[in-house]
N, C-alpha and C positions, 0 to 999 in steps of 0.2 A: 230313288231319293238322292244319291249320291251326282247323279245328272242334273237334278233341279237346284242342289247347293251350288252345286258348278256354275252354272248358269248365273245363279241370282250374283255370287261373287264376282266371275267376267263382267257382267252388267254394267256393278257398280265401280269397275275401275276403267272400265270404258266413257263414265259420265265425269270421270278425273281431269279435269285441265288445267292443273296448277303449273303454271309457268314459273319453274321452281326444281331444283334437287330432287332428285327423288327419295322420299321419306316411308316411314309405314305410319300403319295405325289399323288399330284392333276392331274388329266389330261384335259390339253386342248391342242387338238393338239396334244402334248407329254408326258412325265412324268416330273414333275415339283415339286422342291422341297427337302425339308427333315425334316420332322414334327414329333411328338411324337402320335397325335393320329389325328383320324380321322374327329376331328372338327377343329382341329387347320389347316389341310389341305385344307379341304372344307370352313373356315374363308377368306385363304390368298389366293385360287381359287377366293371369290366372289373380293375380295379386289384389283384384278387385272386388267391392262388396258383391258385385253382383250373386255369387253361390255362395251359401254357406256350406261349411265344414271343412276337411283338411285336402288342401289340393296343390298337386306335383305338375308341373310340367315337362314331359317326360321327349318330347319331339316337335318338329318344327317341319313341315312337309307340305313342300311345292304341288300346287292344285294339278296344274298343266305344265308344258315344256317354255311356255312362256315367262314363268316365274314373276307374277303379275299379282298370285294370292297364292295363300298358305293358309294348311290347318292346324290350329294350334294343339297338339294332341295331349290332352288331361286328364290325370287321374285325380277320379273325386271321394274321399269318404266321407259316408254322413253315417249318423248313428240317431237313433229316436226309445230310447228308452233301451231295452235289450236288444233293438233289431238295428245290425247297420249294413249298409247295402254302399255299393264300389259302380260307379258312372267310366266310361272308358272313349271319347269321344273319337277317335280312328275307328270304334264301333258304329255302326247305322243305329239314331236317324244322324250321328255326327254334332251331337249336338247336347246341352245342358240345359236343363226347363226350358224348352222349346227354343234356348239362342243356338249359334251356329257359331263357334267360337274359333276365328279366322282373322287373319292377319292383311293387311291391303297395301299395297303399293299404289303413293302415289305421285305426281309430280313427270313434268317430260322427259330428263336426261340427267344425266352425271354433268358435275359443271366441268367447264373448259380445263382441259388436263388430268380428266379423274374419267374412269371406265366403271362399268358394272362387275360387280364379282359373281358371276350365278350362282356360285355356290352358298355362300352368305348373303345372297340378296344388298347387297350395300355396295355404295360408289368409292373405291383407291386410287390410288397415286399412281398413273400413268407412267408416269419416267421414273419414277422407284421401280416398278413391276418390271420395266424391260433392263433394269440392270441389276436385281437380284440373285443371289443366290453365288454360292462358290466360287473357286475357281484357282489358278494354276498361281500359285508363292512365287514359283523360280523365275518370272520376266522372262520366262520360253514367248518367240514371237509365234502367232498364229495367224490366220487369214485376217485377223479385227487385230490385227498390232500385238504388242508386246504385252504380259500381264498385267494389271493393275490389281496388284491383291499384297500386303505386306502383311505380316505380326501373325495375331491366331483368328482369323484373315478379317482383315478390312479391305472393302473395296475403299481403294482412297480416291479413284476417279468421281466416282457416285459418294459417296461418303456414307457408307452403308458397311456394320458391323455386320456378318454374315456368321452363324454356327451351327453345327451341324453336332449332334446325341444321338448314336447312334445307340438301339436299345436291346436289339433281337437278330442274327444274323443263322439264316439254315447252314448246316453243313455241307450240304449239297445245292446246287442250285443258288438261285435269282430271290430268293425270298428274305425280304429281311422288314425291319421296321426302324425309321429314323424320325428325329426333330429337325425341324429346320426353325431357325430362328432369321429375320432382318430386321433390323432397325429402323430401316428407312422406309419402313411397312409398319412398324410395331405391329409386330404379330410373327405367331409359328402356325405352323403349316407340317405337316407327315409324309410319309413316304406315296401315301397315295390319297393326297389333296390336288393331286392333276386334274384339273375339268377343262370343261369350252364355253366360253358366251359367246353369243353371235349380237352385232350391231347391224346400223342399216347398212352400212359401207364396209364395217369390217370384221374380222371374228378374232378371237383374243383364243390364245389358249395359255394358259396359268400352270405351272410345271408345281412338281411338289417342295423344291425348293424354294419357291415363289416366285419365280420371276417371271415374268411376262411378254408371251414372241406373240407380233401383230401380225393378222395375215391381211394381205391385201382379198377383199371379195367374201361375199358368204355362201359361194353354194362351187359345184364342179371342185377341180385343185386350184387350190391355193400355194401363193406363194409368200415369204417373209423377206423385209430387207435386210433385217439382222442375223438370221440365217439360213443355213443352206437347208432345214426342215422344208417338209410338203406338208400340207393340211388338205384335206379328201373328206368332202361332204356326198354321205348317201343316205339313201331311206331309214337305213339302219343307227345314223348318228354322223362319226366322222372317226377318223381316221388320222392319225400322227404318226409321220415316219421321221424318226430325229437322225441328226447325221450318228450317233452314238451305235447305233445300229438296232433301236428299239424301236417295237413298233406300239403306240397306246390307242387303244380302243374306245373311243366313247358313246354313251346311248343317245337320244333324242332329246333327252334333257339337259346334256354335258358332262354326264356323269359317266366316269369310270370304270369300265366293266372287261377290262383285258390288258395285259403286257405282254408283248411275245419277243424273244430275242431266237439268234439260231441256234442258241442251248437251252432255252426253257420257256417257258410259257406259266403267268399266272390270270388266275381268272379270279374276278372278284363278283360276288355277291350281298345285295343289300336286306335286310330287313327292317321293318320301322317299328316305331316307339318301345323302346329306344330305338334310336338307327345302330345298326350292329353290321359290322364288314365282315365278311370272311374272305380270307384272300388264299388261297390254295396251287399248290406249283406243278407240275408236270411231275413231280420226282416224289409226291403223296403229303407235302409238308403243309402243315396250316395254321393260320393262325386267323386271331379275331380282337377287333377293337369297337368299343362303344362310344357314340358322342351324343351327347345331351346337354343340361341344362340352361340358363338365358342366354348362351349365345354360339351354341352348338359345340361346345368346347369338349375335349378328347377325355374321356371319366375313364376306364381303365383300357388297358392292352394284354390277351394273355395270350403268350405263346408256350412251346415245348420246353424253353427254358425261365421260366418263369412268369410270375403277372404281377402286371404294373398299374399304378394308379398314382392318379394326380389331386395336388393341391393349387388352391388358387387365388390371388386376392387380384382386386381390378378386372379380372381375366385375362391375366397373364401366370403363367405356372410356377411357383414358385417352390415345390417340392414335387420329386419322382422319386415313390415308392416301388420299391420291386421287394417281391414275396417269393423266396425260392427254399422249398425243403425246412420250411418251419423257418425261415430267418427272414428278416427285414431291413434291408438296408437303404437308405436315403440321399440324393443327389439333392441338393439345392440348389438354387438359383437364384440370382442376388442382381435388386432394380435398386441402387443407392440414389440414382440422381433425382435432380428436381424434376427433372419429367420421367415419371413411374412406368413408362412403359421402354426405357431403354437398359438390356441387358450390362449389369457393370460386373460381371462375377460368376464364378461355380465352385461351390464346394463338394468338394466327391463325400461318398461313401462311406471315407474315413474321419469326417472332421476336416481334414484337410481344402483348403482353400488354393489353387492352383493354377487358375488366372484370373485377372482384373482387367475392364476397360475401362476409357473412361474417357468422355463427350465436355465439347464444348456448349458455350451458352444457344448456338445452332441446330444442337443436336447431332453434330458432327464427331464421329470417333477419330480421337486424336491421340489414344495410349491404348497398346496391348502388353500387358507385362505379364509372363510367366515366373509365375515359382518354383516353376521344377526344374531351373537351369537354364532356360532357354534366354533370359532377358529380356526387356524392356525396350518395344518401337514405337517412338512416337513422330505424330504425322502434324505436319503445319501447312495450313491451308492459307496462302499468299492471295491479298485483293487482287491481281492481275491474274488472277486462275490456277495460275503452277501451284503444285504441291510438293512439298520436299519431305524424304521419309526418313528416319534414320533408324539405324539398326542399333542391334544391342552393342555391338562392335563401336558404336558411334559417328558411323562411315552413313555421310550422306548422300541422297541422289535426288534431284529435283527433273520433275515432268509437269511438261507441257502439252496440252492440248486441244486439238480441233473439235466441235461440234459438227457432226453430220444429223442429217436428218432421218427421223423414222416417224413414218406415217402412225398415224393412229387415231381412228376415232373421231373424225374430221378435224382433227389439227395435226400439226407437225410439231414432234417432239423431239427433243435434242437426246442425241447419244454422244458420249466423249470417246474421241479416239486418241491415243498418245501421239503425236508429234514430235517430242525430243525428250532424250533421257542424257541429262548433264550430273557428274559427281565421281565418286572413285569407284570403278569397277571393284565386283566380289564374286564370290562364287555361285551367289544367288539371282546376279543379276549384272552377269559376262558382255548385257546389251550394255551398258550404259557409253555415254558422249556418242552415244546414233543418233538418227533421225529419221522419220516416217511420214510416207503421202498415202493418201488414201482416194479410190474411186468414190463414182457417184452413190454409188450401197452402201459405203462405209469401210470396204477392201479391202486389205491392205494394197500399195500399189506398187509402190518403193520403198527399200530399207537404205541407208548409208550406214556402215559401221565405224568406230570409233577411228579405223585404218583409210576413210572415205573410198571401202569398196560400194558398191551400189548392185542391191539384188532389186529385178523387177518382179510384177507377177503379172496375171492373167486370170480370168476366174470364165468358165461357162456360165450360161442362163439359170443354172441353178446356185451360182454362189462357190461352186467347189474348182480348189484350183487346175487350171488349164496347161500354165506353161510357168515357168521359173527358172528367171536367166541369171547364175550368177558371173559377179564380176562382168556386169552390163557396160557396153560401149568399149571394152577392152580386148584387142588379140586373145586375151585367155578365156571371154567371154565361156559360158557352158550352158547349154541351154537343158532344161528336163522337163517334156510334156507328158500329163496323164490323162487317160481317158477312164472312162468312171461307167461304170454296170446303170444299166437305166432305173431302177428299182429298188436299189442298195447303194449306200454310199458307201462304196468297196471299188478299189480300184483293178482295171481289167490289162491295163496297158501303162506301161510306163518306158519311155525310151528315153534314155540316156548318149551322151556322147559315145561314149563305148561299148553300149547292150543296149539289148530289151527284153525290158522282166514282162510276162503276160501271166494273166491270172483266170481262174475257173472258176464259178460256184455253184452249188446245191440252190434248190428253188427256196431254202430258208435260210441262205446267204454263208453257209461254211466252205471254206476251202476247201474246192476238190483237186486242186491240177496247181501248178507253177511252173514255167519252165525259161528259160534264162538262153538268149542269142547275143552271142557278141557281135558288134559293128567291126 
C-alpha cells in the first residue's frame, strides 16, 4: 500500500509545470491550496472540514529523498455515543476515510537569489545563507580578511543580527544543545539543524548556525569558494569535512545522522510523529529534542540537566522554559519592531532585561546595547557602501568593501570582503587605517598596516594558506610556508626563516609527534 501512495504522489507532481516558485498544496481528493512550505499545507489539510472530530498534526514527513511530497501525519478522535476510536495516519492504509492526506510540491525553482531549504521544504535567501551565523568581535585578520562582527555580534558587512542560546552543555565531551538566531534569515536554527540539498549544478549545505557554504558539483568531492571545507558525495549520503576539524555525516535525504571530531563522536537518531532526535556521545551522554507543529518548530528539549520547552507567537519563540528539580525558570525573548520577526531583546531568568537591539526601517541592525556594563554600538550604514561602527567608548572605525563573487545556484552571488579599516585604533581592533586585496576566491591576498608594512599570502587548491611573506618587497622580508595533512586541515610542515616545525597525526587527526629544526 505504502508503494501505491508513493507512486500515486510522484505521479502527481511530475504532471506539475507551474512556471513559478515553488509552493505546496495539500491533497484531499485533489490539490488544494497555495502555501509556502510543507507545514503550513499539512496545518490547513488537518484544519479542514473534510474529517470530523478532534484532530492534531503531530509530523510532516518527506515521501522520498527527493523531497517533492510529504505525509501529513494525523491524529484523529472521533467519538459516537460511548465508543471513540483514534485514526493515526503514519499507520497503513496512511490515510483518513479513504483520502491520503499529503502535502505536494509544486512549481520549477526557487526564484533568482533564493535556494531550496530540504529541511523545511521552502525557498531562502541565498546571500543571507552564505554570510550567516557568528563570528570573531576582535577584527583578528583571517584568510577572508579582517572580522566583520561588532556589539553582542552584528555582522555589519551583511547586516545580519546573529545570536547564539546556548541551552545544555555535557561535562565531558562534544555534546551540547544551542539557539541560533539571524535576522537576515528571520529564523532559528539548533545545534543540529545541519543538512544537504542537492541542486542541478550545485549542492548547498546549511550549517546549524544557518549559514550557508555552496559547493561547486553534486556528486564525487566537492569544492567551495568560500571555504576551505570538502563536500564528498557517496551511496551512503555525503560527507562534510570542515576546516574546524569536524567531520558531519549526512544520510540520502540530507539529513544528519553523525559528528565525529578526534575527541568524540556523536551519533544521531530519528523517529517520527513526533520527530524526536536523540543525539548520543561517545563518552555515554544523551540527550533528545522534539519538533512538531505547523511548521516543524522545536516543542520541547530534555537533557541530564534539565527540560526545556518552548512558546511561540508568529513562529518565532518567544519564551524558553526550563524545568529542573521542581523549579521553573523563563528566558524571554523580545520582537518590538515593526517587522515581528526581528530579535530586539532577552530577558533572563531573573526579570531582568540585558540586552537590546535595534533595526532600521531596512531591517538592518544598527544598535546593540548591553545592560550589564558593557555599553552601547551603534552601527551607520553609508549610501556609498562603508559602514562606520562605534563603540561604547565612542571611538569610531569606518569599512570599506569589495564584492567578490560566490557561485550559487546558477547565479552569482555577492560576498563582502573588507578593503579598508579607517578610525582610531583600540584594543579590539589593533587593524584599523590598513587595507586589504583579495584573490579570485575571495583570499585574502594583501594586507597594508596602519605602519604601511605589506604582508602577502598564497593559498593551495584547497583554500588553506600556502606561504606568508611578511614585510613584502623589503631586505627584512620573512617568508613562512605550510604544508597541510591531505585529509585534515592540520598542519604537517611549517618552515620558517630560522626552523622547521613538522608535525604527526593519529588516523582521527590527534597529535602524535612534533619536532622542531633549526635553519
Amino acid at each position: 500500500m505504502k508503494r501505491t501512495v508513493l507512486g500515486i504522489l510522484l505521479s502527481l507532481v511530475s504532471s506539475l509545470t507551474v512556471a513559478a516558485e515553488y509552493r505546496w498544496q495539500y491533497m484531499l481528493g485533489g490539490l488544494i491550496g497555495n502555501f509556502t512550505s510543507p507545514y503550513y499545507a499539512c496545518a490547513a489539510a488537518v484544519s479542514s472540514t473534510w474529517f470530523n472530530g478532534k484532530k492534531e498534526l503531530v509530523d510532516v514527513v518527506f515521501i522520498d529523498s527527493s523531497k517533492r511530497a510529504a505525509h501529513c501525519h494525523v491524529r484523529l478522535s472521533r467519538c459516537s455515543g460511548n465508543q471513540c476510536g483514534e485514526w493515526y495516519t503514519p499507520e497503513p492504509p496512511y490515510s483518513i476515510d479513504g483520502h491520503s492526506v499529503a502535502a505536494i510540491r509544486e512549481g520549477q525553482a526557487c526564484y533568482v537569489g533564493r535556494v531550496l531549504d530540504s529541511e523545511l521544504g521552502i525557498c531562502v535567501d541565498l546571500a543571507a545563507g552564505l554570510q550567516a551565523g557568528g563570528g570573531d568581535t576582535s577584527c583578528k585578520v583571517s584568510n577572508t580578511g579582517p572580522g566583520v562582527y561588532a556589539g553582542n555580534p552584528i555582522n555589519f558587512s551583511a547586516a545580519n543580527k546573529y545570536e547564539k542560546i546556548n541551552l545544555y552543555q555535557a561535562p565531558v565531551g562534544r555534546l551540547e544543545f544551542s539557539l541560533h538566531y539571524n535576522s537576515a534569515k528571520l529564523a532559528w536554527s539548533n545545534s543540529y539543524s545541519d543538512h544537504v540539498t542537492e541542486h542541478s549544478l550545485r549542492t548547498y549545505a546549511t550549517l546549524a548556525n544557518g549559514r550557508i557554504i555552496a559547493f561547486t558539483g553534486t556528486s564525487g568531492t566537492m569544492v567551495s569558494k568560500e571555504t576551505a571545507d570538502i563536500l564528498q558525495k557517496n551511496t551512503e549520503g555525503w560527507i562534510l569535512s570542515r576546516e574546524t576539524g569536524e567531520r558531519l555525516y549526512f544520510d540520502v535525504y540530507g539529513q544528519l545522522k553523525k559528528i565525529t571530531w578526534p575527541d568524540d563522536e556523536l551519533t544521531i537518531s530519528r523517529k517520527n510523529s513526533p520527530l524526536t532526535i536523540t543525539i548520543t556521545s561517545r563518552y555515554g551522554h544523551s540527550m533528545t529534542f522534539i519538533r512538531g507543529g505547523t511548521n516543524g518548530n522545536l516543542q520541547s528539549v530534555s537533557t541530564p540537566q534539565g527540560n526545556f520547552t518552548f512558546e511561540y507567537y508568529a513562529d518565532k519563540i518567544t519564551k524558553i522554559n526550563k524545568a529542573k528539580d521542581g523549579l521553573l525558570t523563563t528566558l524571554q525573548l523580545h520582537y518590538e519592531h515593526a517587522h515581528k520577526g526581528l530579535l530586539t531583546g532577552i530577558t533572563d531568568e531573573r526579570g531582568v532585561r540585558y540586552v537590546t537591539w535595534g533595526y532600521d526601517e531596512q531591517r538592518r541592525p544598527i544598535l546593540s546595547d548591553s545592560s550589564t556594563g558593557g555599553g552601547a554600538t551603534h552601527i551607520h550604514y553609508s549610501d556609498d557602501g562603508s559602514v562606520t561602527v562605534t563603540n561604547p567608548l565612542g571611538k569610531k572605525t569606518t569599512y570599506t568593501f569589495l564584492t567578490v563573487i560566490s557561485a550559487g545556484g546558477g547565479l552569482d552571488v555577492g560576498v563582502k570582503r573588507v578593503t579598508s579599516i579607517s578610525g582610531e585604533p583600540s584594543p579590539n581592533c589593533p587593524s584599523s587605517n590598513s587595507s586589504f586585496t583579495y584573490d579570485a576566491r575571495g583570499l585574502l591576498k594583501t594586507k597594508t598596516d596602519n605602519k604601511g608594512v605589506l604582508t602577502s599570502y598564497t593559498y593551495n587548491t584547497r583554500g588553506l594558506e600556502a606561504s606568508r611573506t611578511e614585510a613584502s618587497g623589503t631586505p627584512q622580508a620573512r617568508v613562512i610556508t605550510t604544508e597541510w595533512h591531505p585529509d585534515f586541515f592540520l598542519p604537517i610542515k611549517v618552515t620558517e626563516p630560522d626552523r622547521i616545525t613538522q608535525y604527526t597525526y593519529d588516523s582521527q587527526g590527534r597529535l602524535t609527534g612534533q619536532s622542531v629544526n633549526q635553519r
